[in-house]
N, C-alpha and C positions, 0 to 999 in steps of 0.2 A: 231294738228300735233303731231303725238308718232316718236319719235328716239330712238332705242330699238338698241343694238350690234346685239345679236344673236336673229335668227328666231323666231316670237311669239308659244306662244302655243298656241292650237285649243282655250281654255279658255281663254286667251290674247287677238287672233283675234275676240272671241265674240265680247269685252269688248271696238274694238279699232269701232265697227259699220261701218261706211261709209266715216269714217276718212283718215287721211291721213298718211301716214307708211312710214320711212326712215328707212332701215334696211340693214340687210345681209340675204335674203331669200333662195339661192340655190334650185331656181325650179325645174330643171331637181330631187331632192334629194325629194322634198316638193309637190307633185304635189298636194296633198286634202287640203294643206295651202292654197296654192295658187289661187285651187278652191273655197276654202272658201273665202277669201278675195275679191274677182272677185264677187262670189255672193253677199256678202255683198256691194258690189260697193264703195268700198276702195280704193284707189289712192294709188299705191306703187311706192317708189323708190328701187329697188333694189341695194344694193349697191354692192354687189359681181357679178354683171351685166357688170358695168359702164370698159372698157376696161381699160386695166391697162398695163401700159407703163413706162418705167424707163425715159421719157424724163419729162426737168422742163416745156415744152410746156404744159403737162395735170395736170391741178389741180387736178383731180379728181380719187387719186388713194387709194383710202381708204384699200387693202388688205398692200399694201407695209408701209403704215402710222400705220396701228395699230401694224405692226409686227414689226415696227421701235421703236414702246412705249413696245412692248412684250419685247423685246431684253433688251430696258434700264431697265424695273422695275424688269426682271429676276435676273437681277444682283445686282440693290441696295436691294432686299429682300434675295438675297443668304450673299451679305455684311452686314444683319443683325442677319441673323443665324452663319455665321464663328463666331462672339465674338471679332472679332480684327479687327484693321487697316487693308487695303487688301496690303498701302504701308508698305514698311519695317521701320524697327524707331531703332535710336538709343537714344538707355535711361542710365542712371546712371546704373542701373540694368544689362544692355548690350543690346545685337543688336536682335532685333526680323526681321526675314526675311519676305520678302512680301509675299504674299499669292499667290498660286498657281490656275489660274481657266481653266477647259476646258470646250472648247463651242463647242459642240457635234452639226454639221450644220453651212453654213457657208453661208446661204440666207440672206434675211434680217433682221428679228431678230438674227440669228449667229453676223453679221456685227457689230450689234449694241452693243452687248454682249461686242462683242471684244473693242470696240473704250471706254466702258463706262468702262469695269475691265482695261485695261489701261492707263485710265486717274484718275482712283483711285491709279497707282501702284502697280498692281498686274501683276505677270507674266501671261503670256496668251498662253497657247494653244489650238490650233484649230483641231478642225478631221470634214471631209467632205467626203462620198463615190463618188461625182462627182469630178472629174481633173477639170473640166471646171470651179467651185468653186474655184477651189485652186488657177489656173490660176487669175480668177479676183478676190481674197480676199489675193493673196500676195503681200506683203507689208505693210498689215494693223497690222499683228500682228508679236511678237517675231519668233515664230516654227509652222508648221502644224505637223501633225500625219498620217503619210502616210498609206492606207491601201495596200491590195495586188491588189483588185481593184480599187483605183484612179490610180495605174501605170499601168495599161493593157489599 
């Protein structure tokens, strides 16, 4: 059994024979993967397949769960290029202010973005082209950033 993130390559799918495949394939995109694997008589799980649904009723939503991990590690890897605290700090030296972060999207890695530079301390703003975003991610953070299209 191979668990692979993203779609194999043609030289991958050789390699994987008549085995058995958990992945993110995107057939309609893949159709001579697909083909290939079929030939080879390869057992796939498609994981970008498996319907995806915001209820805790389905385990099984692996697009919202990896964007949940995109969202967090976006931020502890951008808190390691700022140089600094994201919260503010007062030192002998004086007051260093919090960091400022915006999170460009307000799906689910946006969300996650937000709730993780937050709980570091850092001020948060958000910008989103959908209203209907904005609608269900207010309250989660400090400000949104309105454009001319989320108010039409």
């Amino acid at each position: 059994m191979v668990m692979k993130l993203r779609p194999p390559t043609t030289e991958e799918a050789t390699q994987l024979g008549n085995k058995t495949l958990i992945s993110f394939i995107y057939p309609a995109i893949n159709k001579d993967l697909v083909q290939q694997l079929a030939n080879q008589q390869a057992t796939v799980f498609a994981m970008d397949c498996i319907p995806r649904t915001l209820s805790r009723g389905q385990t099984y939503d692996a697009l919202s769960s990896q964007a949940n991990i995109a969202g967090y590690r976006a931020v502890i890897e951008a808190a390691n290029e700022f140089g600094r605290f994201f919260a503010g700090q007062m030192t002998a030296a004086g007051k260093v202010p919090p960091a400022k972060v915006l999170v460009l999207g307000t799906g689910v890695a946006g969300l996650a973005a937000i709730q993780t530079a937050k709980n570091m301390g850092a001020i948060v703003r958000a910008f989103d082209v959908r209203s209907r975003q904005m609608i269900q991610a207010h309250g989660v953070f400090e400000s949104f950033l309105f454009s001319v299209h989320s108010l039409m």
